[in-house]
N, C-alpha and C positions, 0 to 999 in steps of 0.2 A: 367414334365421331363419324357423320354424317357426310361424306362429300357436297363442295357449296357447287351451287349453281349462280355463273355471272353472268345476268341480263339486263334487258332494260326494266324489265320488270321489280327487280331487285337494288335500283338505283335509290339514291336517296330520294325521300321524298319532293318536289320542288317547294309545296308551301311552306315546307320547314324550312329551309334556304333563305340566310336574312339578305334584306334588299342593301343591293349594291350602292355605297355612297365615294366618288371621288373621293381620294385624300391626298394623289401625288401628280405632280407637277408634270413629269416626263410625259410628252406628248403620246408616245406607243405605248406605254403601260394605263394611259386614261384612256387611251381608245379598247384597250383589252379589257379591262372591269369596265365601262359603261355597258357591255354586253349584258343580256339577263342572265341573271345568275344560274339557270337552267340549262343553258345555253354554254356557261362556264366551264361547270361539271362537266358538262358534256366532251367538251374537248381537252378536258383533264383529264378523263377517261385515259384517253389515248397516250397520254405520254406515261416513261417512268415513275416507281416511287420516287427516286433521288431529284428527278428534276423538279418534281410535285412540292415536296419539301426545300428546292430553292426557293419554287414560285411564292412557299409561305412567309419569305423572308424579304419579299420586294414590297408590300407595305398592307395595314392594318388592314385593307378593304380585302385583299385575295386572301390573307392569311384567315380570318374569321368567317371566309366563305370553306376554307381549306378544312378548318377546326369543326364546322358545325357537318361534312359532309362525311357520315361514313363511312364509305365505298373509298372516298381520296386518301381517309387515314388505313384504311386497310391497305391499299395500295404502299403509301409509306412504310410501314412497317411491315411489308414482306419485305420490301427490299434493303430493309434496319436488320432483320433477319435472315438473309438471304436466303428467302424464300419464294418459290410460285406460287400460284393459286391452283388449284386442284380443278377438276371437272364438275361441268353441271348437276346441283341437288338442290332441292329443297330448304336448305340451309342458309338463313339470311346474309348478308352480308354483315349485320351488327352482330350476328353471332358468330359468322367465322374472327372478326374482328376479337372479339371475345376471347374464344379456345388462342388463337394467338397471343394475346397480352398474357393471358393464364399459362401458357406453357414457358414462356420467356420467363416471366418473375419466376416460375419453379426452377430452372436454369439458374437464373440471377443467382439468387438465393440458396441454391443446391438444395433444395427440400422437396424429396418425392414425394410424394403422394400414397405409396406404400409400394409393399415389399412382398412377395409374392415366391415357393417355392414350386416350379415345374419341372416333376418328376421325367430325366431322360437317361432310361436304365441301357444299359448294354455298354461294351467299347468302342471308341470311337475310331474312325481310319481318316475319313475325311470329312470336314465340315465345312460351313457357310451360316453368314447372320446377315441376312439382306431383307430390307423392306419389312422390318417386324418380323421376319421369320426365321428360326435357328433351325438348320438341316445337319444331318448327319448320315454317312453309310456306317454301318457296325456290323459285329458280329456277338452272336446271345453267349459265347463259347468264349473262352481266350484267344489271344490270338497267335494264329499262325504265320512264324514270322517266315515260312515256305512259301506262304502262298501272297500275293499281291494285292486285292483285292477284297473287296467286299461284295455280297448281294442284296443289304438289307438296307432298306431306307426310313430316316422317322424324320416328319417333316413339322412343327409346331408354330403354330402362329400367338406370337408370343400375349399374355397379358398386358392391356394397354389400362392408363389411371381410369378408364371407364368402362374399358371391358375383359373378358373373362380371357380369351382366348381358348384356342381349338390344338388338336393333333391330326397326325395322319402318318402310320403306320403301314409300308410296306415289305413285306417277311419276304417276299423275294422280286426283283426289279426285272428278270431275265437276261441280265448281265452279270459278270464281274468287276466291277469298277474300283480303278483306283486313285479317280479324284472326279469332283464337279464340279459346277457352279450355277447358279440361280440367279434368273430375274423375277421374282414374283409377279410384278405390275405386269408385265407380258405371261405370266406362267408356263415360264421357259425353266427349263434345265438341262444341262448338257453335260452328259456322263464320259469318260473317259475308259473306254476300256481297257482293262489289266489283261496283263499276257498273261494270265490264266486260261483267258478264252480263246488266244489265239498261240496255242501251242505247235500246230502246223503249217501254221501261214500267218509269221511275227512280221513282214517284211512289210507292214502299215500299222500308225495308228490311227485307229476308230474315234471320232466324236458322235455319239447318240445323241442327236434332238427333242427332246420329249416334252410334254408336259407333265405341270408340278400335279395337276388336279387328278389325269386320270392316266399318265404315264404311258403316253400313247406319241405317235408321231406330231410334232407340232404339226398344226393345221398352216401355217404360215413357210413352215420350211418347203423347200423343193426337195429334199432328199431326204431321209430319217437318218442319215449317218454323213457324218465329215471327216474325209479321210485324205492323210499324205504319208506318201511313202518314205519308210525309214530302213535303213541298213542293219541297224541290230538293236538289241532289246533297249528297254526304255530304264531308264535309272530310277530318275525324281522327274515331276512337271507340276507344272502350275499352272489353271486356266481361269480367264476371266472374260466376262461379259459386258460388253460396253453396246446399248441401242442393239446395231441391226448386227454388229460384228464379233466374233470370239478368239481370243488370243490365248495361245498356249506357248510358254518358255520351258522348253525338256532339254533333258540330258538322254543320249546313249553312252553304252559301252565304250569307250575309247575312243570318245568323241567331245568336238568341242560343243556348244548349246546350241540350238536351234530356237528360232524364235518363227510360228506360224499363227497367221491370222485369215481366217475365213468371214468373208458374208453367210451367216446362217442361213437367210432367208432365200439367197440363190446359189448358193454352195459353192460359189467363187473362192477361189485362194485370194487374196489380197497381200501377202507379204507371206515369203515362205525361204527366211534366209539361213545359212550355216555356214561353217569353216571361213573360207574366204569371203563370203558375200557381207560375213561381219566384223566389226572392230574385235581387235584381241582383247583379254580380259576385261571379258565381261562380268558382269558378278548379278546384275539383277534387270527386271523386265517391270514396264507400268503402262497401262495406259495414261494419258492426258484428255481424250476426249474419243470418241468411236471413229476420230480420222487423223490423229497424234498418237506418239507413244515415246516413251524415253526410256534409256536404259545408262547403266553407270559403270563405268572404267575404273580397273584399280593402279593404273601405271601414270605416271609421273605427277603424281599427288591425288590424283580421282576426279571422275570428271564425270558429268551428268551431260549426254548426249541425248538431244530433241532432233524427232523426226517425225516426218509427216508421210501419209500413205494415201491410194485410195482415191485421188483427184482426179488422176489422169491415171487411165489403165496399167496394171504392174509399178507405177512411177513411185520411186519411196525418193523422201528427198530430206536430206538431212540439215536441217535449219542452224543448229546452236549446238556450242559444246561449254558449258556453262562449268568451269573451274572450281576445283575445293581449294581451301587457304595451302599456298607453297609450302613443302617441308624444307626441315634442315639435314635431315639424312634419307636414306635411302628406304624407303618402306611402298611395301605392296598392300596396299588397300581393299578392301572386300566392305562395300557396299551394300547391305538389302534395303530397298525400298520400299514405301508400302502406304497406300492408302483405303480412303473407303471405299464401299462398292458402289458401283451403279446402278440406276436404274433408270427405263426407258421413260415413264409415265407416274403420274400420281400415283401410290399406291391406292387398292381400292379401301371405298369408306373413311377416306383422310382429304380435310377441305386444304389443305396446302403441304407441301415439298419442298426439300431440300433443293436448291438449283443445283444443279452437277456441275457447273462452273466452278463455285465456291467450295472450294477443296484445299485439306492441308494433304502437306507428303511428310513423312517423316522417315529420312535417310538413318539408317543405325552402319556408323562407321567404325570400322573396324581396323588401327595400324598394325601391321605386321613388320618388324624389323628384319631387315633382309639380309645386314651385315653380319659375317659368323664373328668376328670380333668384340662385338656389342651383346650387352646384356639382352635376350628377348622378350621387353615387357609389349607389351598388347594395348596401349591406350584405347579406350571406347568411350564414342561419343554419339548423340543424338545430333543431328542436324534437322530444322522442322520449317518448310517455308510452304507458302499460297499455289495454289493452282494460277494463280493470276501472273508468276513471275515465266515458266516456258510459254505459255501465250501470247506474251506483250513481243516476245523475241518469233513468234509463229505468226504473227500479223505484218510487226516491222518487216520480217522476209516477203511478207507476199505485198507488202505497200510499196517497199524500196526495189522489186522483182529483183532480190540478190541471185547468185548462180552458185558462190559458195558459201557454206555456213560460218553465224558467227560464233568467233572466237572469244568469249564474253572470261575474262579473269575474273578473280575472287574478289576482287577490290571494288568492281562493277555494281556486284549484283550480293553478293552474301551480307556484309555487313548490317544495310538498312534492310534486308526481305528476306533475312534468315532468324533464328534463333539457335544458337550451337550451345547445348549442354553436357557434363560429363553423366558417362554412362553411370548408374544407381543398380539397376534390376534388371536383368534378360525380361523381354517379354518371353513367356511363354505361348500364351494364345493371339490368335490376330484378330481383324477386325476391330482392332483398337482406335481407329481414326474415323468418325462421320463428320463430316465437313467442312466447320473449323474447330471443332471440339476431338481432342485427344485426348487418352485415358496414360497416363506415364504410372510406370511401378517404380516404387522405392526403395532403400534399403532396407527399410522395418517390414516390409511383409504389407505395405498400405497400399493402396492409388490412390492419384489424384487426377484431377482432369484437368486440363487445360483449355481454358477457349480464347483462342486468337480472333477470335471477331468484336473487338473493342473500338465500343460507339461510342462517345463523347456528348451524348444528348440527355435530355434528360428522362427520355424516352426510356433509357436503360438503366436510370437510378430509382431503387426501392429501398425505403427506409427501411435501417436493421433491425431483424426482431429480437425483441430481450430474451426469448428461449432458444434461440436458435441453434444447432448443434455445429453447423457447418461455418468452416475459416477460409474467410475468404480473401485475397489478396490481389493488387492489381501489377503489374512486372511491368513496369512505362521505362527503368533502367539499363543500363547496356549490363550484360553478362560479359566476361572478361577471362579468357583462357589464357594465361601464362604458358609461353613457351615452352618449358620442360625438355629442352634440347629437341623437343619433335618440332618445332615451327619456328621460323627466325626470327620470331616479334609473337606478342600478345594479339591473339584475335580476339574483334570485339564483335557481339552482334545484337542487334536492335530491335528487333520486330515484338512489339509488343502482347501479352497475354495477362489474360485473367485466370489465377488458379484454386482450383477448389478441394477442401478435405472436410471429412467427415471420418468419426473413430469408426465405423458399421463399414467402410471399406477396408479391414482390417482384415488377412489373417486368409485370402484369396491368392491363387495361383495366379488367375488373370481376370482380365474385364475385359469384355468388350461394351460396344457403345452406339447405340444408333438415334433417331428422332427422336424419342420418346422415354427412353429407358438405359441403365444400365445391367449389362447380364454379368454378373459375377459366377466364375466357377473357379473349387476348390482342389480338384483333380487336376493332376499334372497333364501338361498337353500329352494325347498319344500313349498314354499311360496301360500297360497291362494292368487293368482293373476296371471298373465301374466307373461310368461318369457320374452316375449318381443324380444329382440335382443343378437344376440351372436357377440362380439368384438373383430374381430381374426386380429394379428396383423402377419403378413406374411414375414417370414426370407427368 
């Protein structure tokens, strides 16, 4: 697809626009329709889809000016979609309108387009599925579980339902890296280097800047490297890219986690906390937005702490501590969090986006029984809620200019703006979550997807087809956890989804999931072997 172009040139036409006839009494809504209908559009333009679509509902004259204008129903159903509009192209407005309706009913309906196998031979060390594109470092050899790192890069822009897709193969990067991350829209990537490279001089780690295209310093960055100083060798780390900022959450040697985030673009440290500068038992790191981030506690029932950075120089400020349902005994909880990626801008050649607001998290909980008296079973659970819910509590702090953060219990906020189910399937691969669509594994060896963006309009009803392979169901019910001596009462949680299956998602290690497509693969995450094939299935 073509990137659209929004101008005036591209408006609807006016003399297609039927003339405006009075039909309601209200003295300020008969002054707003006498306006030309030209005139109308025009400052329909400006506002929201959702306000657009109230305005359709204040009486027959604005509504069948609303119905007959293209440009105003595009508007609506990006934001039915929660969707942006992409950058200036060629592409009309009645046909971005178009590719939208057409992608949604293939959602709706769970029926790709097809099915597509792209060959990505070698092992895997570390990966990324950002923005249509599946990244990997590997090595062509087995792996050496001595060494840290990898030097080789294969970068593939995956098949989309109308086009072919590309590779780009790198046999050596000039580094050893032991993790990255990518924003395509920027043609950023940021390597990590593995103390491979730095066998004399371990007492930093390295972030390389590069680009994706021709693996060179980004033209945007002030330095070609981002570095803070660390005490001894690096464990495990995790890094991610939000806009102009990059977060990394690592471990050292006999140390507790460090959580650092830099300005790429001026090589500012922005947050660079450890030991004491952080809460105890931590267990995992996310961003919320390129000036939020949360991370999750496993002592006295588990607790999602939101925080803000980045405002006021070095100033981190801890808004909310948002509670998981009380236990009845003593358990230490471990937390991974995990959402989709980001990205700065429209991908290129796509006439609309995901908005990065509209985000699901899916917390994977884990009880650990702490008493040695007590049997030690492990309950696990999925807990799954909106980008919308740490936000609404990052606004309230800065409207009500609070000084300490809230204290938000489980009673508050989980029941209606969570959904808690028991655990089925370890994920194995990530990237399971684009933005309010989740990919959950089962116990039979299946996925399914979920999407929690259920509209109530008629806009998102399509009649079922008689051949149709995919089952569909809508989840408007509370879920219902029985105590089981880990909670003093049944949790119930509300938030509603829409879930989808098909037998062809059968018989996969993992899915991930982005705009467009799902990538099915067969090999075990990390696996000594072949990853073999990726199985994008193309909406």
């Amino acid at each position: 697809m073509i990137a659209p172009k929004l101008d005036t040139r591209q408006t609807t036409a006016v003399a297609s626009l039927p003339a405006v006839k009075a039909d309601v009494k209200d003295p300020e809504t008969l002054t707003l329709i006498l306006l030309p209908s030209e005139l109308l559009v025009e400052i329909l333009r400006h506002v929201d889809g959702r306000s657009i679509l109230q305005c359709s509902s204040v009486c027959r004259t604005l509504n069948r000016l609303i119905d007959s204008s293209a440009e105003l129903q595009y508007h609506i159903e990006l934001a039915l979609d929660c969707m942006l509009d992409g950058p200036p192209s060629t592409v009309t407005v009645s046909e971005r309108l178009e590719q939208l309706r057409t992608l949604r009913r293939a959602w709706t309906l769970f029926e790709w387009k097809k099915e597509v196998r792209v060959p990505m031979p070698g092992f895997c060390h570390a990966y990324e599925l950002v923005g249509g594109v599946f990244a990997k470092t590997f090595s062509s050899a087995s792996i050496d579980h001595n060494q840290s790192g990898s030097r080789r890069f294969i970068s593939s822009w995956l098949p989309s339902s109308s086009a072919p897709g590309h590779m780009l193969v790198r046999n050596d990067i000039g580094i050893s890296t032991r993790d990255f991350a990518i924003d395509p829209s920027q043609d950023l990537i940021a390597f990590v280097q593995s103390d491979d490279d730095l066998v004399n001089n371990s007492n930093y780690t390295a972030v390389h800047i590069r680009t994706i295209s021709s693996n060179v310093k980004h033209p945007e960055a002030s330095s070609p490297i981002l570095r803070t100083l660390t005490p001894s060798i690096m464990t495990s780390a995790f890094i991610q890219i939000v806009d102009d900022v990059i977060g990394m959450m690592f471990w050292m040697e006999l140390d507790n986690p460090r959580i650092t985030i830099w300005n790429w673009k001026t090589g500012q440290i922005l947050v660079d906390r450890d030991g004491e500068d952080l809460p105890t038992h931590i267990s995992d790191f996310s961003f919320i937005s390129n000036r939020a981030y949360m991370i999750t506690r496993g002592i006295d029932g588990g607790s999602i702490q939101v925080f803000t950075f980045g405002e006021n120089q070095h100033e981190i400020v801890h808004v909310a501590s948002l509670s998981l349902p009380l236990l009845e005994s003593r358990h230490f909880v471990h937390c991974a969090i995990h959402t989709g990626p980001f990205v700065a801008r429209c991908p290129p050649n796509t006439p609309f986006w995901t908005n990065q607001e509209e985000r699901m998290y899916v917390l994977s909980v884990d009880y650990i029984q702490m008493d040695p008296h007590i049997p030690r079973a492990r309950p696990k659970f999925f807990l799954f809620f909106k980008n919308s819910t740490p936000l609404r509590y990052i606004r309230k702090y800065r409207e009500q200019r609070e000084t300490s953060p809230f204290e938000v219990p489980w009673e508050e906020w989980g029941p209606h703006e969570s959904r808690m189910l028991r655990h089925q399937a370890p994920y194995q691969w990530l990237r399971y979550v684009h933005g309010y669509r989740v990919v959950f594994p089962l116990q039979s060896s299946s996925m399914q997807v979920m999407d929690f963006n259920i509209r109530k309009t008629k806009r998102h009803v399509f009649p079922p087809q008689p051949d149709s392979k995919a089952s569909i169901e809508v989840i408007d019910y509370p879920t219902i956890i029985w105590s089981d001596g880990l909670f003093p009462g049944s949790i119930e949680t509300n938030l509603p989804y829409r879930v989808c299956r098909r037998d062809e998602l059968e018989g996969f290690s993992g899915m991930m999931i982005d705009e467009q497509r799902l990538v099915g693969l067969k090999s075990p995450s990390f696996a000594d072997g072949d990853m073999k094939d990726l199985h994008v299935f193309a909406f």
